[in-house]
NURO-675822 format. One record per atom (N, C-alpha, C): z, y, x; atom name. Coordinates in steps of 0.001 Angstrom, whole numbers. Atoms other than C-alpha are relative to their C-alpha. Layout:
N
> pz,py,px,atom
> Z,Y,X,CA
...
This chain:
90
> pz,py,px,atom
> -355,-1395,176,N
> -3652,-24484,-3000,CA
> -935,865,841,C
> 1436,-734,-417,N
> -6176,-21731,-2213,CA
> 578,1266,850,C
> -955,-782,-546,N
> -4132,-19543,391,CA
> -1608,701,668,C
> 1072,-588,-787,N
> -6284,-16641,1974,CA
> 553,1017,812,C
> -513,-606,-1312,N
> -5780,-14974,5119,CA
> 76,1362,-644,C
> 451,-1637,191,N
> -5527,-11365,5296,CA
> -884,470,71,C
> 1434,-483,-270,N
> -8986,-10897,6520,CA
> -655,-275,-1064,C
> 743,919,1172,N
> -10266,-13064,3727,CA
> 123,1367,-997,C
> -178,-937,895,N
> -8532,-10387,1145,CA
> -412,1106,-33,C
> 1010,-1317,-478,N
> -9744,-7189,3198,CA
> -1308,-52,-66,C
> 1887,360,-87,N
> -13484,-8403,3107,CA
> -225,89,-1829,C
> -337,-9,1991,N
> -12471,-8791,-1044,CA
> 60,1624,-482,C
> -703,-997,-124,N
> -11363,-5324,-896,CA
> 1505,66,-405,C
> -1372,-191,-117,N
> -7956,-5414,-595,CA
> 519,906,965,C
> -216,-952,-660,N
> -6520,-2262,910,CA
> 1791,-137,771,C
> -815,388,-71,N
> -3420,-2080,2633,CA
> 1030,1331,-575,C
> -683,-844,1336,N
> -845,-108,-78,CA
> 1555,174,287,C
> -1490,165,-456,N
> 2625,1532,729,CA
> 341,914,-1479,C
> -1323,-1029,1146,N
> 4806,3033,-2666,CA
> 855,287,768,C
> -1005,-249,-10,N
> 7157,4938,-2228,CA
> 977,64,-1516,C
> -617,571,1654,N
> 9596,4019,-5100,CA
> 1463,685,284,C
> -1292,-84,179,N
> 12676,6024,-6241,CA
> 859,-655,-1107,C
> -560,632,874,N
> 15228,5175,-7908,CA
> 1472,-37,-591,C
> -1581,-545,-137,N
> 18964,5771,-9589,CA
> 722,-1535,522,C
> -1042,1320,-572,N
> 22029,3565,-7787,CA
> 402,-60,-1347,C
> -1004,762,1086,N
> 23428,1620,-10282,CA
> 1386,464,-565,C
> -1275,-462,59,N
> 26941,2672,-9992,CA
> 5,1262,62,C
> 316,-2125,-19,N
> 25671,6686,-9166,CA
> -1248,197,-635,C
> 1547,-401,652,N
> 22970,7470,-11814,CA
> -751,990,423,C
> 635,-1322,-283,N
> 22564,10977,-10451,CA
> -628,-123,985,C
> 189,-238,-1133,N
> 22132,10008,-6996,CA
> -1741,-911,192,C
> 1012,586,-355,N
> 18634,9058,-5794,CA
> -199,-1044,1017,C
> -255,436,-1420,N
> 18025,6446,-3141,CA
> -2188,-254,-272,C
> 852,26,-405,N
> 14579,5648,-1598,CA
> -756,-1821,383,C
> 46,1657,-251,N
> 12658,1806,-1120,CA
> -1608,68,69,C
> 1387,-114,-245,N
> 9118,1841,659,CA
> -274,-1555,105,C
> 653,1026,233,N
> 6578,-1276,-391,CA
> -1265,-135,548,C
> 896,194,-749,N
> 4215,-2088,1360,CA
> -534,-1649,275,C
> 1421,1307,-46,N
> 888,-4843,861,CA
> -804,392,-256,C
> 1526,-221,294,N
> -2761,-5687,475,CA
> -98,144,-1002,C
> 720,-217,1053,N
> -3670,-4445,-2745,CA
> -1154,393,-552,C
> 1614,-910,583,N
> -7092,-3327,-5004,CA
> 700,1145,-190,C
> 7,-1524,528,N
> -7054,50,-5605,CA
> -1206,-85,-1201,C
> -1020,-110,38,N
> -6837,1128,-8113,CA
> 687,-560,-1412,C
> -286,604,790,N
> -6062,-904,-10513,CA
> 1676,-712,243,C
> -1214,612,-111,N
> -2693,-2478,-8363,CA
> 900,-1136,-169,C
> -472,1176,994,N
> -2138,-6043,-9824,CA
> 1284,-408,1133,C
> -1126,861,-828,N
> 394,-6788,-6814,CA
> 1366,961,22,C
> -607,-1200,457,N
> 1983,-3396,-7353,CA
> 952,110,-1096,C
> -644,280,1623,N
> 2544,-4014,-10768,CA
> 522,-970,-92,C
> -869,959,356,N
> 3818,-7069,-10449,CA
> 1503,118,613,C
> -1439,-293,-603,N
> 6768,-6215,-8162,CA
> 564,827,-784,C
> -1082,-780,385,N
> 7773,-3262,-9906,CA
> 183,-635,-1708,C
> -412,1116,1208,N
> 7417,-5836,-13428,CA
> 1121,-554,340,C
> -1108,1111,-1130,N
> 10244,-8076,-11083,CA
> 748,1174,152,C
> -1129,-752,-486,N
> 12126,-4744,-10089,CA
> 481,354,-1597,C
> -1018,-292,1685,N
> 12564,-3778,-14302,CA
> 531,-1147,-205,C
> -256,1210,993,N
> 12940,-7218,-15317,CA
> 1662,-297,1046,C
> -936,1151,-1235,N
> 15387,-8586,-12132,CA
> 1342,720,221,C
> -636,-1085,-646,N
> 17043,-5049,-10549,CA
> 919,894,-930,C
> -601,-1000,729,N
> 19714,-2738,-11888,CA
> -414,1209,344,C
> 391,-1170,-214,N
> 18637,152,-10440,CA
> -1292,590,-758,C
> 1065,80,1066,N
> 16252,2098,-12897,CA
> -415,980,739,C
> 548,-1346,-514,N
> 13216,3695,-11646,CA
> -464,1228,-442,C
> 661,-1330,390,N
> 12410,7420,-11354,CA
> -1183,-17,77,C
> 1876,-453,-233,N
> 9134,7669,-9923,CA
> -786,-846,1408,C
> 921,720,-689,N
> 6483,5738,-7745,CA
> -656,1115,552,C
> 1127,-628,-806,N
> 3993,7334,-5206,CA
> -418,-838,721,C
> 900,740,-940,N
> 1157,5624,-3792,CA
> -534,257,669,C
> 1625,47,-1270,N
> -1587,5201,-915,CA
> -421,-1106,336,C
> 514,1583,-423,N
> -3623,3232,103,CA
> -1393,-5,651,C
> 1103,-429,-1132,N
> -6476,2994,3243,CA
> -623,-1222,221,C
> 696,1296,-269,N
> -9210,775,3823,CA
> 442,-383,1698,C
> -525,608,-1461,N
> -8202,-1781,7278,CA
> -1405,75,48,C
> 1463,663,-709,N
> -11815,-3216,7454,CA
> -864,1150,-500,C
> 1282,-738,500,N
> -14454,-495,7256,CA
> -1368,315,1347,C
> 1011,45,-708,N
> -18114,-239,8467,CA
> 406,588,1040,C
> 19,-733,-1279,N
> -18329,1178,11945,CA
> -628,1283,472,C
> 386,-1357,-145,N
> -19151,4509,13328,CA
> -1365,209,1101,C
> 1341,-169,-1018,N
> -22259,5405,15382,CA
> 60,2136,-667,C
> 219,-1319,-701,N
> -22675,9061,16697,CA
> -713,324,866,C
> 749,-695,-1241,N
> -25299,10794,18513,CA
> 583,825,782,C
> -311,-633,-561,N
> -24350,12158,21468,CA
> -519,1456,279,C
> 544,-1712,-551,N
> -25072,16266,21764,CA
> -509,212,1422,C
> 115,-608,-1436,N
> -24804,16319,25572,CA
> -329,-1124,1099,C
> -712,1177,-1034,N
> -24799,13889,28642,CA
> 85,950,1456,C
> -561,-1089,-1703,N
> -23131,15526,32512,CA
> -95,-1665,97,C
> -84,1123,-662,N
> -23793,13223,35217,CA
> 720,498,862,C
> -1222,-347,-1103,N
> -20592,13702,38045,CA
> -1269,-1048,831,C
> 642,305,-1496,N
> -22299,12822,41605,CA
> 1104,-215,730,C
């Protein structure tokens, strides 16, 4: 089995991805409740995304309203800056 670290997936680009997912209670249709997700996913295509909320229609009674995503690179090149000034303290 071909298991890969987290670093492994971030170097892949795998970003790290939070939904926010609403959704009606089961028993209170009107009422909204709230369920934040959060993993490494591609942007933006989502295949890990999509598969949970595939598993939340197929599995879950609660039917969803609406999704909102993000999603930020962990591993990115490094920064370099010229300094404007240098003070030397004595």
């Amino acid at each position: 089995m071909n298991v890969q670290t987290q670093m492994q997936r971030q170097l892949k680009g795998y970003r790290l991805t939070t939904a926010e997912i609403l959704y009606h209670l089961p028993d209170h249709p009107a009422v909204l409740q709230s369920y934040t997700w959060q993993n490494l996913d591609i942007a933006p295509e989502y295949p890990e995304l999509h598969h949970f909320l595939d598993f939340w229609m197929r599995e879950l009674e609660g039917k969803l309203h609406s999704v909102r995503v993000g999603s930020v690179d962990l591993v990115t090149p490094g920064r370099w800056q010229h300094a404007d000034h240098v003070f030397r303290l004595h």
